[in-house]
Structure formats: structure tokens, C-alpha cells
N, C-alpha and C positions, 0 to 999 in steps of 0.2 A: 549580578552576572547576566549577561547575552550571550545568545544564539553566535556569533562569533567570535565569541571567547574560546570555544570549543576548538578553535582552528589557528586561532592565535597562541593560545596554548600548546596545544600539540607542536605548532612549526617549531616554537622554541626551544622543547625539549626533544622530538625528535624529526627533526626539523629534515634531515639527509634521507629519512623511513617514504618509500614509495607512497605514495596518498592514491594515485591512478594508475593501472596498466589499460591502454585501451587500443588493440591492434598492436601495433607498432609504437606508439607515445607512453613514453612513460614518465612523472609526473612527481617529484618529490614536494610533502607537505610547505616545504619552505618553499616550492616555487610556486604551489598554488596561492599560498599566502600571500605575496607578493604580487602578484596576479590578481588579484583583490585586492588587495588595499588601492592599486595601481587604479579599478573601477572606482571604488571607493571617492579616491580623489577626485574624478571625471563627474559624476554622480552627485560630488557637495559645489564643483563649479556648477551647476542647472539652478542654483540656488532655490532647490525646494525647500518648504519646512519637515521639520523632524515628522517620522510617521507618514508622510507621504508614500502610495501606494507605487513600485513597477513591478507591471507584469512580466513574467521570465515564459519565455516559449521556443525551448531548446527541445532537441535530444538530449537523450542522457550523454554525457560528455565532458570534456573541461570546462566549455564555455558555460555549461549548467553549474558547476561547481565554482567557478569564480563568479558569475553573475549569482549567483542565492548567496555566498557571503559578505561578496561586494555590496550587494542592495542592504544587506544588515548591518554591514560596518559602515555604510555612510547615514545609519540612526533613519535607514527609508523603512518599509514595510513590504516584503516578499508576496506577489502573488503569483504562485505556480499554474500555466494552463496546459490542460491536455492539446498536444499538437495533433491530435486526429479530430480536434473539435470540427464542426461546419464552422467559414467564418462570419454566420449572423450569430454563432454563440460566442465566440472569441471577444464579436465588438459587444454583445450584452458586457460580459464579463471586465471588461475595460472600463465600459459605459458605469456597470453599478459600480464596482471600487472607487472609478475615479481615476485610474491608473493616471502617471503624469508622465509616464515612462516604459518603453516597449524595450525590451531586450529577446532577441531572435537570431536568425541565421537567415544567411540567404537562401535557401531550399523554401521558407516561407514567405519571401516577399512578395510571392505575386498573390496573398492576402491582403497587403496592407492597403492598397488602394479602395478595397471594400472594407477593410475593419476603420480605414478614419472616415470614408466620406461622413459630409456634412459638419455637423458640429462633434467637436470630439472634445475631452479632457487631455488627447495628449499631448505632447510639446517635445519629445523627444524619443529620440529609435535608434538605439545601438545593434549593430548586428555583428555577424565574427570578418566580415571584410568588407571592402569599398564596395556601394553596387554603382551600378550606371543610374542615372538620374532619374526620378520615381516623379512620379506627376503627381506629390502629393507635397502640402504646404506645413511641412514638418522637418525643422532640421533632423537631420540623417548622420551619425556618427558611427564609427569604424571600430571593434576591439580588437582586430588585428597585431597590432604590437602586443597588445597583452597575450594572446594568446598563440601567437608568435615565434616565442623566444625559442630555445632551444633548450627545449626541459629536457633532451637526453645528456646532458653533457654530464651530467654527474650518476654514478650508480649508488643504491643505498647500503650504507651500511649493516653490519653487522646487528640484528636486532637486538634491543636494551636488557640488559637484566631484568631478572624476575623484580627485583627491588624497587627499580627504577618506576616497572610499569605499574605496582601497586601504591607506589608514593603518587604516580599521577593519576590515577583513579580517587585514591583518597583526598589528593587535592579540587578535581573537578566537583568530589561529593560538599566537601565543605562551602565551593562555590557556591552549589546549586542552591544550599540553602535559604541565600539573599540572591534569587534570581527576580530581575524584576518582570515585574508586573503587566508590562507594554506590549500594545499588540508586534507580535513577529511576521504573523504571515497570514493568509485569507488561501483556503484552499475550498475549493469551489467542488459541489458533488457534480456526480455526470449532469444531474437535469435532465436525464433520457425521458421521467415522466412528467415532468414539470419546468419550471422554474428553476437554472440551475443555484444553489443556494449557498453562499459563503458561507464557511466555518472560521471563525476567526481562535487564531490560537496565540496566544502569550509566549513569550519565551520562557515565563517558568511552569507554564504549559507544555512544553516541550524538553528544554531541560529535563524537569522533573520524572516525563516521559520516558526519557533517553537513558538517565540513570539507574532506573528500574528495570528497565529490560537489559541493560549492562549488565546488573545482581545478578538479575539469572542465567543468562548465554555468558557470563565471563569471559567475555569477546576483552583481547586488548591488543596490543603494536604485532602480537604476535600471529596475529587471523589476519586471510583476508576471506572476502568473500567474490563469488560471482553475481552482477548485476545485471539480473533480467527484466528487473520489473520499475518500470518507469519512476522517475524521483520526483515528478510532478505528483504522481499517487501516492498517499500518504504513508502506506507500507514501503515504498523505494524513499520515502522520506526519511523512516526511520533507520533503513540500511547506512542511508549517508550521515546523517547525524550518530550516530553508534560508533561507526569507524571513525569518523573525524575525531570526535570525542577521543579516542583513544590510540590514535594511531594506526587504525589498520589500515589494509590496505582491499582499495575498490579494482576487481577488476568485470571491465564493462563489456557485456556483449549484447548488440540491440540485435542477434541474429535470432531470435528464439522459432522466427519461421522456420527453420530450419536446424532444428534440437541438436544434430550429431556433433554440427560447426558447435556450439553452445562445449558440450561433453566432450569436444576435442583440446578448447581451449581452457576446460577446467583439470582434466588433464595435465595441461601445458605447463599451465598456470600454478599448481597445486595447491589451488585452495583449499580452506578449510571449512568450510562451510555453501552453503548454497538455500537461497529463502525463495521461496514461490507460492503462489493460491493454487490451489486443487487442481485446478485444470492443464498447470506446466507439471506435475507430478502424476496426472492420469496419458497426459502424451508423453510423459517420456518412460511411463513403466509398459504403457502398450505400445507404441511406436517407433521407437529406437532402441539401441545397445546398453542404456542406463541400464539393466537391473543385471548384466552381464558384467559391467565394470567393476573394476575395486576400487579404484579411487584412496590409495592409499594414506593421499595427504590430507584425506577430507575427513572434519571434527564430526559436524552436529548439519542437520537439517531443521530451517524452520517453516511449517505452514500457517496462514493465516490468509484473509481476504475472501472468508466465507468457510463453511464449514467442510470438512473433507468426510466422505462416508467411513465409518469402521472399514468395509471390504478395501479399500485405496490403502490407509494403514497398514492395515495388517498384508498389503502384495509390497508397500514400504521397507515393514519389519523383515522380512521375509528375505526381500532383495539384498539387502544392510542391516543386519542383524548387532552388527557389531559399533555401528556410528549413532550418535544421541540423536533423535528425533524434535522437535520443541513444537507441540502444537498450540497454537494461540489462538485467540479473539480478541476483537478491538470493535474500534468505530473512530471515523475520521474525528468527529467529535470530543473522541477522549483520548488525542495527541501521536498515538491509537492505542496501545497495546493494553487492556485492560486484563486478562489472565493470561495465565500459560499453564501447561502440564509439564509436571518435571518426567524427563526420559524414564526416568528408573521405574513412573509409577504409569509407563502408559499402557503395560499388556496387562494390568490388574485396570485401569480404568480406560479401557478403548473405546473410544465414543466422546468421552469428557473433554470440556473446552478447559477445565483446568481450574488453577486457582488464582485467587487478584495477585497482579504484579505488586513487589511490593513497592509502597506509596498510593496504594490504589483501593479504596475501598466497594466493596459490591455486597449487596443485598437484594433480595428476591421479594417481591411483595406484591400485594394482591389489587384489585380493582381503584381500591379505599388507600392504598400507600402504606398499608399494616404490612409489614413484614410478615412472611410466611416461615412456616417451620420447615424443617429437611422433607423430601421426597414431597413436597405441594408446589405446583408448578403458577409461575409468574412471571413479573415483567422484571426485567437485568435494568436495577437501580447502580448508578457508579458515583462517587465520590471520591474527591482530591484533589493534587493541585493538577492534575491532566485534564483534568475537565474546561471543555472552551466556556471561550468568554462570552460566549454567544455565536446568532446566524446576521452576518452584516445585513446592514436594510432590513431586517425581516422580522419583526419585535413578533410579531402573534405566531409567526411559526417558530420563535426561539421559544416561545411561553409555552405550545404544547410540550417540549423537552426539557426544556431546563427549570427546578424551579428550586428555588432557596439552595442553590449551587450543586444543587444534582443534576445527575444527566440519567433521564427517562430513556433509555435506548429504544423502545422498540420489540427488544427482542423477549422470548419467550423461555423461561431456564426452571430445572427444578437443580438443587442440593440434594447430595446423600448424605448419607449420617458423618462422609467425614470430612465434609464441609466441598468436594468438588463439584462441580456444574457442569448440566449436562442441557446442553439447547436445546430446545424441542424445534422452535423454528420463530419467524418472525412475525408478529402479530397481523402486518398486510400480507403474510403469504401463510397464513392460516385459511384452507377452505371450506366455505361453507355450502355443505352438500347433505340437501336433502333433511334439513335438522343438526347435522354432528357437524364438529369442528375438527378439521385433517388436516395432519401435520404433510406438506409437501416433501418437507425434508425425510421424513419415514420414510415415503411412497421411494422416492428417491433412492435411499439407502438397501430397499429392500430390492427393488430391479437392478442395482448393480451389483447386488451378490447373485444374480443370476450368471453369472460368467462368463457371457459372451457379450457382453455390453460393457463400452469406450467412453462414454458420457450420456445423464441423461439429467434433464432438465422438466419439474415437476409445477406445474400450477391450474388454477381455476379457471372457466370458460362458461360467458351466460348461458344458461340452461333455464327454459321456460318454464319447465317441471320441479328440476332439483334446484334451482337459486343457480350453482353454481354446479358443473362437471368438469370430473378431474380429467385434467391431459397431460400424455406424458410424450415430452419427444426426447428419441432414443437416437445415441450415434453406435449402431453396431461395432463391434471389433471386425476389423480384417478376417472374412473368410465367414465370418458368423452366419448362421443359419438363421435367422433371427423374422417373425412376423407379427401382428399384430395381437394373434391368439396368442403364441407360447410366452409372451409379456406379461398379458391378461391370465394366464392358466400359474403359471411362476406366483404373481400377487397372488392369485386366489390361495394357494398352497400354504402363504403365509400372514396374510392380515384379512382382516375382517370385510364383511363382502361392500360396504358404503366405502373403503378406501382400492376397492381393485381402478384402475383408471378406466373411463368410459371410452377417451379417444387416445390412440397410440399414434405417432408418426415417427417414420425413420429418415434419419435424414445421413447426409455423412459429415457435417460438421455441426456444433453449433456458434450461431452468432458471439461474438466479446466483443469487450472494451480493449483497447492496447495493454490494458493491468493485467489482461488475461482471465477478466472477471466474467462470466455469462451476461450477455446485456437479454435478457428476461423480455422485455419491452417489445424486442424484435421478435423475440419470440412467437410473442401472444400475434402476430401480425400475417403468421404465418395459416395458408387457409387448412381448413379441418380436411 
């Protein structure tokens, strides 16, 4: 099985079941289908060979969803890029894949003159319509008719039986079994500190992935969700792969600057669902009408893309006492979703990143790769078939993480005696102050239960004396009284005096990535 078996399946059985609402378009599986295969074709006329790399740098949108299955049905290799990249990072990212193929829209063409100068790998540039003649020495092709047509003409029918939708889940499991091997797609980390670095993931890397996180969210024809979070980002990766998988339906809103448009059209919409990282769940519980709504239609809530404090949780529970919550942890590197916490057990374990998805194996172990016992804190070993196949080009940094098909994450976790995980924080954002090793993510947790604080972001600072000083920048809440003492007096009240933070600053937002993820990097840049 492949990555777009998922979508060729689905059209066929429920083929008439929305796939996209976006604005005004809306988008039945069978005409997305169609709509890809339609690239597909275009894609085997360039006459690449099989595995050959194109880059996709859309919005979220149709053109993103028929370019990522179209590049897979024609046996190419999907490379996702963040469209807020600079573009000396775009043409790296081109450059080290190889790309042979650009797929884009016009809103980014006045890139491409700077992503090929010189020598390039690519040979070909599809965008969503004609542009006017580009000074560059690349033939330039149009997916206009594909994307085109007139996906309103038909409305969806009547959702499938209960019957229906578990014969095709048990048929997609059976798939997955013999999913092959072949690399699917190359998903690139920001690179904010470094070198940005390929993740190369298999299609039964992802499959395998996809199915697992099904088991638990019991997502099928008859969910949809709301899409905030970019499909280029491995978490809006798995939103799309989930629903294609089973029929649900995607509805897309790139408005999240503005939350209320976002909760108007979930509203509208009546999804059942809604997945975000921390930071669309700390603006929408302090800054808009979310914890006021009911949102009758809505199932289950999922967070992941970094850890959410206890106090966020529990103003969650609080607000929607009565809808499942799913909080997770991943890593791009393991296709992502590596646990979850089941809803039922999260106000007995608040704080907990949960337990391995199943197909996913996790163990805790110490410096030496020994496994550790419950409550002894270590590094989050994963195993299975989600684990990547490696970092493209980058053998000595795939060997500090991967090694006899584990994936070393990084991060920091201890077990309780009933087996769930609870992070402590990430091994480079462990500080070292003064002799002791502090968890930022504590510091962190323990200033947003102070109450009048909207986000705050924790890290290290060279300090001649102590190696490293803690700093903390704070985004007050609206109205907050808030200064740099009563921050400082707050920690003192509650942890030990080597983790009170030495520098505070207030600011009114902080820096992200389009994921909505904290970029940290910008942070640090910022003067004491």
C-alpha cells in the first residue's frame, strides 16, 4: 500500500462525502481524486524517474491537496515547504532534495526568480494559473483546469453507515500491513538554529502512523475537523492524512489571525473536532468568545506541537467539561504522533503526555541506553514502523538519533508506576544554572498559574557567574497588573530559589512559526 491509496480508496467508496469545505468551495473526495490523478498524469509526461523529489509550496487549500497526492500517485516523492520560509531557505531546501519540480501559486512567484538563479535542479513549475512571462529559463505550467472545474455541482450525500465506515477502516488496516517501504515524503525542520534538516518518512512510516492515531480519535466519514494548522507542518500533516484515510471531511480556515472568523466558521461548519498546539488554545481561551461557546456539534479536542502547561488544561476542562480532550506528543521524526492520553484519564493524570500510540513502541533509558524503571527520569526512546528512515544528506546527524531503528528523541520523560509519561522538558532546553540542571518547562508551568499571564516562554542566557541565567519573557493578559518583582515573588512562593528566573521581560506577544509554534531562537535575540 501507498500514501495515495488512502484517497483512492476513500473516492471509491465514499466517493459523493465532502473531502473540503473552504470559504465558499466545496470539494467532494471523488473530485479531489480526479484532480490528482489529472496531475498525476502531467507529472509522468516530465518523464522523471520513480522517487524523484517536487517541492509543494501552497496554502492550505485544494491546490495543496491535489498536489501532495498527485506528486504520490505519479510514484514522485512529496516535499512540503513552509511558505513563510526566506527565499535563501526555500532555494537550500530545493537545492539539497534535488527537487525536479516546483508546485506553487501565484501569490509566490515573485520568489522564483531568486529560488532558481544560477544553477538549479529544477526543470519544471506548476502553479494554480497562467502568470505573465517570468525571466527565468524554466518551463512554467498552469493547474488551472484541474483546479478549475466546478466542485460545486454536486452536494454530499447522506453519510455511510455505521457498517460501511468500519468495513473501511478494517480494510485500510489490512492494507497497511504490506505498506511499502519507499520513501513518501522529505519534511524539512524550521532550520531556525541551524541547517534546516530533512526528515525522510516512508509511506509505512506514515500509514502506519495514520492508523494508530485513527485507533484512538475514532475519527471516520462521519467527522470533520477544522484546519488551522499548516499541512506543510507535520501535525496539519497528519489532520490530512487521518480524514483522507477515512473519509472525513477537511474544513480549512487560514484566518487564525483573527480567532473569532476561525469560531464563527466552526460554528457554521459544525465540526466535530478542532487540533491546535498550545499557543491557538492559550489565544483563544484568553482572547476571544471560545470558552463562552458551546459548540454543540463539536466531539473531541486534540493538542500536540509542544507541551501545554497543567493551568491551560485544566481553563480547557473547565470551559468544555463535557467534550474529549486528546493530548499528545510526537516528533516530526516519528511520522509524528508517538502517545496520547486517553480523555477519560486526564484529570487523574494532568500534566501527562500519555501513553505510546498503538504500533508505537516508547522506553525511558538512561545515559548508557539501559532502560530505566518507573518514576527515574530519561531520554523518550521510540520504536516501530513510524520511526523515519533517516535525515536526507545528513548521515552524522541522523547517527546522533537514530540507531539500530530507534529514534533517540531528545526529549526528557519519567513513567509512573502505570506506565504514563510525563516530560520533564528537552535535553537542549535543560538549564544549566549555577551547578543544577532546570527544567524550563517547570519554570514555565509554574508562572502561568499565576493568573494573569497569556504566554510565557522559558530559557537559558550566558551568565559569566552562573554558566547560564534563567529568563523568562512574559505576555501579560489584557488589563494585567503584572512587573517584573510580582513574576519573581509568584516563583519564589513556589520552587526552589536556583529556578526563580533572574531576567523577566514583558512583552505583548511572542515570536511563532505559521504552526503557531513559539520560534524560541527569536526569542533569545531579544535585548535583556
Amino acid at each position: 500500500m501507498r500514501l495515495h491509496e488512502f484517497l483512492n480508496l476513500t473516492a471509491e467508496r465514499f466517493g459523493n462525502q465532502l473531502a473540503l469545505v473552504h470559504g465558499d468551495l466545496k470539494v467532494s473526495y471523488d473530485q479531489v481524486n480526479k484532480a490528482s490523478s489529472a496531475l498525476a498524469r502531467t507529472l509522468s509526461q516530465y518523464g522523471f524517474n520513480p522517487g524523484s523529489r517536487v517541492a509543494l509550496m501552497c496554502d492550505n487549500g485544494l491546490q495543496y491537496v491535489v498536489g501532495y497526492f498527485g506528486i504520490l500517485q505519479a510514484g514522485l516523492v512529496v516535499v512540503p515547504i513552509d511558505t513563510s520560509l526566506h527565499p535563501d531557505k526555500i532555494r537550500f531546501i530545493i537545492d539539497d532534495c534535488e527537487a525536479h519540480a516546483l508546485i506553487t501559486q501565484g501569490k509566490y512567484t515573485r520568489y522564483l526568480p531568486r529560488i532558481v538563479e544560477g544553477e538549479t535542479t529544477l526543470t519544471n513549475i506548476l502553479t494554480d494559473r497562467s502568470l505573465p512571462t517570468l525571466d527565468i529559463d524554466i518551463n512554467c505550467d498552469s493547474m488551472s483546469e484541474m483546479l478549475d472545474a466546478n466542485f460545486n455541482e454536486k452536494d454530499s450525500h447522506s453519510p455511510p453507515d455505521e457498517d460501511t465506515t468500519i468495513a473501511h477502516f478494517q480494510e485500510i488496516k489490512r492494507l497497511a500491513e504490506k505498506a511499502s517501504g519507499d520513501l513518501a515524503a522529505i519534511f524539512y525542520t524550521s532550520g531556525s538554529t541551524g541547517t534546516p534538516k530533512g526528515v525522510m518518512l516512508s509511506h509505512r512510516n506514515l500509514i502506519s502512523n495514520t492508523v494508530g492515531t485513527l485507533e484512538y480519535l475514532k475519527i471516520s466519514s462521519h467527522d470533520s475537523v477544522i484546519v488551522v494548522l499548516p499541512f506543510y507542518y507535520i501535525y496539519g500533516n497528519s489532520l490530512l492524512l487521518t480524514h483522507v484515510a477515512v473519509g472525513g471531511r477537511m474544513v480549512i480556515d487560514n484566518r487564525f489571525t483573527y480567532p473569532e472568523t476561525v469560531l464563527d466558521t466552526m460554528e457554521r461548519e459544525k465540526v466535530t473536532g478542532f487540533s491546535g498546539v498550545p499557543s491557538n488554545f492559550m489565544i483563544l481561551l484568553d482572547k476571544t468568545t471560545f470558552p463562552k461557546r458551546d459548540f454543540p456539534h463539536l466531539r473531541y479536542f486534540t493538542q500536540a506541537g509542544g507541551a501545554m502547561a497543567p493551568e491551560i488544561v485544566r481553563q480547557l476542562i473547565g470551559a468544555f467539561p463535557s467534550k474529549q480532550i486528546f493530548i499528545m506528543y510526537g516528533q516530526t521524526e516519528a511520522s509524528p504522533r508517538v502517545t496520547w492520553l486517553p480523555p477519560d484519564r486526564l484529570r487523574e493524570k494532568i500534566g501527562s503526555a500519555g501513553i505510546p500510540v498503538p504500533g508505537v513502541e516508547v522506553i525511558i533509558v538512561d545515559d548508557k541506553g539501559c532502560e530505566l524503571p518507573s518514576g527515574k527520569t530519561g531520554e523518550i526512546v521510540v520504536g516501530g514502523d513510524s520511526v523515519m528512515m533517516g535525515y536526507w544528506n545528513q548521515t552524522e546527524e541522523q547517527a546522533k538519533v537514530l540507531r539500530e531503528g530507534k529514534l533517540y528523541t531528545g526529549d526528557l520523560a519519567r513513567k509512573d508506576e502505570d506506565g504514563y509519561i510525563f516530560i520533564v522538558g528537552r535535553k537542549k532546553e535543560i538549564i544549566k544554572t549555577g551547578g543544577n540542571r532546570v527544567s524550563a518547562k517547570e519554570i514555565e508551568e509554574c508562572i502561568l498559574e499565576q493568573g494573569q499571564v497569556s504566554e510565557v516562554s522559558v530559557f537559558g542566557v550566558e551568565d559569566p557567574i552562573l554558566g547560564e541565567a534563567i529568563r523568562a519573557v512574559v505576555v501579560p493578559k489584557d488589563g494585567a497588573n503584572l512587573d517584573t518583582k510580582s513574576i519573581q515573588d509568584h516563583c519564589r512562593g513556589r520552587l526552589s530559589t536556583q529556578k526563580i528566573p533572574k531576567y523577566v521581560t514583558l512583552v505583548d506577544s511572542l515570536p511563532k512559526y505559521q504552526s503557531g509554534k513559539i520560534d524560541k531562537p527569536a526569542l533569545k535575540n531579544l535585548p535583556l
